[in-house]
N, CA, C and O atoms as a GROMACS GRO file, in nm:
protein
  236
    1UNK      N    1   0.085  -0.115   0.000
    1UNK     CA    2   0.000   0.000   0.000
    1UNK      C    3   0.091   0.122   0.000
    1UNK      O    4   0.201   0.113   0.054
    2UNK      N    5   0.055   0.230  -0.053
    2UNK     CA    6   0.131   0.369  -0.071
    2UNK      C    7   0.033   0.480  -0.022
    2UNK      O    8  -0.081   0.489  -0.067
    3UNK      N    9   0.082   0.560   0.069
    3UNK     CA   10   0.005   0.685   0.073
    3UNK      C   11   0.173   0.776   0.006
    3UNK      O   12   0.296   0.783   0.018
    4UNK      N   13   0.048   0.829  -0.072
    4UNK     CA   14   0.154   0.967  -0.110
    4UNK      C   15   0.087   1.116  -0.091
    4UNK      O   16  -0.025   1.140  -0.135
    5UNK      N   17   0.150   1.191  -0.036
    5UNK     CA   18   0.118   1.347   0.029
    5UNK      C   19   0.220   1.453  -0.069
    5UNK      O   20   0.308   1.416  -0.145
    6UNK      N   21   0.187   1.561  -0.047
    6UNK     CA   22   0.267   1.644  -0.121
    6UNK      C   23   0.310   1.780  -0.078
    6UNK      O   24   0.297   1.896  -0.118
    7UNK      N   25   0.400   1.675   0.081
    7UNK     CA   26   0.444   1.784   0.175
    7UNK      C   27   0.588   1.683   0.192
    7UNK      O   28   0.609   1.577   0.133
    8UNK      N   29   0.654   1.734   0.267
    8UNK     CA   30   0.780   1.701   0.293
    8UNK      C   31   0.786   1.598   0.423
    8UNK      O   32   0.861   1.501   0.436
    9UNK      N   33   0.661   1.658   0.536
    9UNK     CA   34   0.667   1.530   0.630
    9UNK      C   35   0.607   1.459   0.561
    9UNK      O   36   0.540   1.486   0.461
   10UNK      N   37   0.640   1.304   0.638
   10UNK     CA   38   0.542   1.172   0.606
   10UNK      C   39   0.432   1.169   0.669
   10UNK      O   40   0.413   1.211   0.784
   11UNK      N   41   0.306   1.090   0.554
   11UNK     CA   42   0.189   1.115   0.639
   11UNK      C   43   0.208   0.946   0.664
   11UNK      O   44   0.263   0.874   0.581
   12UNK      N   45   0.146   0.892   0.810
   12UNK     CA   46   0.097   0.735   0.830
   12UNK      C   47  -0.060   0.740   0.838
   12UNK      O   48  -0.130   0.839   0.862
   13UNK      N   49  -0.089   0.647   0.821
   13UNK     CA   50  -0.229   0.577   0.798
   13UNK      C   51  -0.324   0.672   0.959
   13UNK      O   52  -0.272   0.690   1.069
   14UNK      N   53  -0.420   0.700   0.932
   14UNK     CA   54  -0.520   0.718   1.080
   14UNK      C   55  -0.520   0.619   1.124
   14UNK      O   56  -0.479   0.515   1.073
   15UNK      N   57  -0.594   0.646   1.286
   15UNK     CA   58  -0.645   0.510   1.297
   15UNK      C   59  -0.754   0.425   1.284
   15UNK      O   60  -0.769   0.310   1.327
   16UNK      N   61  -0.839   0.507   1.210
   16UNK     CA   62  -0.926   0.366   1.132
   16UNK      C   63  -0.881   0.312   1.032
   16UNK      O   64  -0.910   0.194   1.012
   17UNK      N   65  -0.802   0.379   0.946
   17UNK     CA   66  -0.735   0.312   0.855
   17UNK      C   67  -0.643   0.184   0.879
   17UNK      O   68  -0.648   0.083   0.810
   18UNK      N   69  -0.549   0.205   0.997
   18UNK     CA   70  -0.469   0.118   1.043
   18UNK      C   71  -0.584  -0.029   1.077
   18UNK      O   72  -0.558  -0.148   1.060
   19UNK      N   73  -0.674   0.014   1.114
   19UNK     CA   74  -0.778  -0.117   1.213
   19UNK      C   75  -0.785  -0.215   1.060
   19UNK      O   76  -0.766  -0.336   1.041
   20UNK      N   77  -0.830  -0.076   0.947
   20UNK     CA   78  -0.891  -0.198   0.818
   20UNK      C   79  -0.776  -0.248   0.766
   20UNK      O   80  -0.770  -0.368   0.738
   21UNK      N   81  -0.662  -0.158   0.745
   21UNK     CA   82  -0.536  -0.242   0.712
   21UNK      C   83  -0.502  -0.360   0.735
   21UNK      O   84  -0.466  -0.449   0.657
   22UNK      N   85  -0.520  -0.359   0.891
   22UNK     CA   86  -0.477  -0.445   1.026
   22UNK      C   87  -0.580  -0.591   0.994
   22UNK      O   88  -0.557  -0.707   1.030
   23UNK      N   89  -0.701  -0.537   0.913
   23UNK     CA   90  -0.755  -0.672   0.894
   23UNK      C   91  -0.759  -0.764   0.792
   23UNK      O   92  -0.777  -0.885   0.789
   24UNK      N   93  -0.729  -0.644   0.677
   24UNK     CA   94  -0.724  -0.742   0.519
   24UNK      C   95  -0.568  -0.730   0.469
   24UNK      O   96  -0.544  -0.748   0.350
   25UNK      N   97  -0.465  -0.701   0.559
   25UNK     CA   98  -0.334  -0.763   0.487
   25UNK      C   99  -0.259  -0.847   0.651
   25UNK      O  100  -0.262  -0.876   0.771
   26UNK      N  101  -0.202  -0.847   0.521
   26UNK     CA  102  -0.078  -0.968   0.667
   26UNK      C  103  -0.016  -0.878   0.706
   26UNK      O  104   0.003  -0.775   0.641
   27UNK      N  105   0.045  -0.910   0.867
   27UNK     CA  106   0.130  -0.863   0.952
   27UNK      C  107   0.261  -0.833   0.881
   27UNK      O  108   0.306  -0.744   0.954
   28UNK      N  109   0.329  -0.847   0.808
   28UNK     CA  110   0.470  -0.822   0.738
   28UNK      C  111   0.483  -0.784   0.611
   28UNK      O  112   0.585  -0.799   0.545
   29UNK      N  113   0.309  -0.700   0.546
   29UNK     CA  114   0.279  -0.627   0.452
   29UNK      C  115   0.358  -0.481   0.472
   29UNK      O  116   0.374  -0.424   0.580
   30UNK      N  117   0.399  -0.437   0.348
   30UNK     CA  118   0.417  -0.342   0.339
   30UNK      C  119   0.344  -0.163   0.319
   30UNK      O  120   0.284  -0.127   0.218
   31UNK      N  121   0.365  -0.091   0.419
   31UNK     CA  122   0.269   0.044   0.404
   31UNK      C  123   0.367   0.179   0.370
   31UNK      O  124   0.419   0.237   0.465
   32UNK      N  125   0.391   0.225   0.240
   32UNK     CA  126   0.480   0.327   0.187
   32UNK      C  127   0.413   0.437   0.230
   32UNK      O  128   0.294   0.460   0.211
   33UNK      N  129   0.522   0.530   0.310
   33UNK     CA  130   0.473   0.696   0.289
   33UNK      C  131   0.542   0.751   0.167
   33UNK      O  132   0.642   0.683   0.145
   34UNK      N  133   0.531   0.820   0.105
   34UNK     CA  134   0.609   0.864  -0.045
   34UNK      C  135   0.540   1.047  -0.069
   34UNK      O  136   0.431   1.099  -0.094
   35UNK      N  137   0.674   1.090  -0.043
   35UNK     CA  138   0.633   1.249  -0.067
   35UNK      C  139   0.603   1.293  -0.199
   35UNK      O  140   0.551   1.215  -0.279
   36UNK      N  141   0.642   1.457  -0.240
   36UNK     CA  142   0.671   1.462  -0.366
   36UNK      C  143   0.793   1.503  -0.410
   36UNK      O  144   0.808   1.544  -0.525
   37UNK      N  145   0.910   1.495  -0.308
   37UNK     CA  146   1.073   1.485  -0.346
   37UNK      C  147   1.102   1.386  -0.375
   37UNK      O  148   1.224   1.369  -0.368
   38UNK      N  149   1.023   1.266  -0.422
   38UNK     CA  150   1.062   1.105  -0.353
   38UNK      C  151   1.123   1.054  -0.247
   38UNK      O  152   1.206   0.964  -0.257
   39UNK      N  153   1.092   1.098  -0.152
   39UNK     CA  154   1.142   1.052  -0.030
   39UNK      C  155   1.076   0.954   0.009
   39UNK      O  156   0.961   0.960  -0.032
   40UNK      N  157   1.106   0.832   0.096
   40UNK     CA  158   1.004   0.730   0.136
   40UNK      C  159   1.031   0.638   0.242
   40UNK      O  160   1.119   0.552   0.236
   41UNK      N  161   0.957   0.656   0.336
   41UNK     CA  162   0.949   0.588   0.438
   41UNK      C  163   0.867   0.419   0.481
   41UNK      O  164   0.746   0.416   0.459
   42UNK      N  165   0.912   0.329   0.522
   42UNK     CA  166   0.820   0.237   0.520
   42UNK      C  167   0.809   0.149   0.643
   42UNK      O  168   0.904   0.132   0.720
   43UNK      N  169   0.695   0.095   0.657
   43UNK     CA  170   0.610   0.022   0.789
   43UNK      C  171   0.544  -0.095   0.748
   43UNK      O  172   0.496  -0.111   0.635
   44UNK      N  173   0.541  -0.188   0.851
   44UNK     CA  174   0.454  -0.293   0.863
   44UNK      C  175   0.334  -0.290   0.867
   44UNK      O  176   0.304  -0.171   0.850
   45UNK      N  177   0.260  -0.339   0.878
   45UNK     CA  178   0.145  -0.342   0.936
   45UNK      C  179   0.156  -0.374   1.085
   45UNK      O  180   0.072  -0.327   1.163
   46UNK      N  181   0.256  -0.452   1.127
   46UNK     CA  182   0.282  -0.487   1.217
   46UNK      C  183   0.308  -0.335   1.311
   46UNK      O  184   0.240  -0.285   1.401
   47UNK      N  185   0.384  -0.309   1.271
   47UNK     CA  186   0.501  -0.199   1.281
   47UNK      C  187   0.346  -0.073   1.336
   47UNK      O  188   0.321  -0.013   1.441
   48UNK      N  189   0.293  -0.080   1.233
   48UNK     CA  190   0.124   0.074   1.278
   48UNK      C  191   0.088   0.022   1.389
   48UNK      O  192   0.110   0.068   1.501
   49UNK      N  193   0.035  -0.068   1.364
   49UNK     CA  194  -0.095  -0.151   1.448
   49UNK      C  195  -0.047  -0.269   1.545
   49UNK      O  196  -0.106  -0.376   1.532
   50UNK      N  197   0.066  -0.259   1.649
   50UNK     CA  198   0.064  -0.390   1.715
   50UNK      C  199  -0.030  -0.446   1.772
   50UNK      O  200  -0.122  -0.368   1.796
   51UNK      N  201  -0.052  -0.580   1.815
   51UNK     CA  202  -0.166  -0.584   1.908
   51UNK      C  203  -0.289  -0.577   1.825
   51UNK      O  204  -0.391  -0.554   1.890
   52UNK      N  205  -0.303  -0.591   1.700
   52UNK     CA  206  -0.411  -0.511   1.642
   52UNK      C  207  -0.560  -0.664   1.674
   52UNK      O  208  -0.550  -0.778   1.719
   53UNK      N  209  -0.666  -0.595   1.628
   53UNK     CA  210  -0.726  -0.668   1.656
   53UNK      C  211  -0.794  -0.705   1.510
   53UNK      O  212  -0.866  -0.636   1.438
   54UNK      N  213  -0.738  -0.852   1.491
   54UNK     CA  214  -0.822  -0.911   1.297
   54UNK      C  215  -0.903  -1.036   1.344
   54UNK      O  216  -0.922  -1.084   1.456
   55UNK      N  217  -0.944  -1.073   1.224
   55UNK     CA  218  -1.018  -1.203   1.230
   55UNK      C  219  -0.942  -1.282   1.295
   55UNK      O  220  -1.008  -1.333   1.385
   56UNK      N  221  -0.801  -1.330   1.296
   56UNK     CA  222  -0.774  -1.430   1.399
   56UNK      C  223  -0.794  -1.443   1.546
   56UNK      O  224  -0.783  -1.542   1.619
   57UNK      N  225  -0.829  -1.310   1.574
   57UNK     CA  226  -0.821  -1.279   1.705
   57UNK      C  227  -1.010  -1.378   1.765
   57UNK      O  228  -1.044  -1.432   1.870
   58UNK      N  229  -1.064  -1.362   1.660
   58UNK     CA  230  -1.236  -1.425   1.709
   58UNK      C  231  -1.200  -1.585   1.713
   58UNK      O  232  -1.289  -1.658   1.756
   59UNK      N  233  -1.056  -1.656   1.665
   59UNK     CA  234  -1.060  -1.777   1.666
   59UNK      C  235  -1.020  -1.872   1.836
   59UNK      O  236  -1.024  -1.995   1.840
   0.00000   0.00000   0.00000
């Protein structure tokens, strides 16, 4: 997944975004911040959302 902004800080995911992330990719998915200098920062899913709460968690 990529968020790209067109400022110089990095933006990360909110946190509802992180929750839906947190539920339809895997833990060691990749989440790009990407400016418009190309600069780029990157996160887990793991890494946003520890602890998060997905479908495995109801098993």
């Amino acid at each position: 997944m990529i968020i790209y902004t067109k400022q110089e800080a990095f933006t990360a995911p909110c946190g509802a975004c992180r929750q839906v992330i947190a539920e339809f990719l895997q833990p060691d998915a990749l989440v790009t911040s990407v400016n418009h200098l190309g600069a780029r920062i990157d996160w887990t899913v793991q890494q946003l959302l520890p602890d998060a709460f997905t479908p495995e968690s109801l098993e």
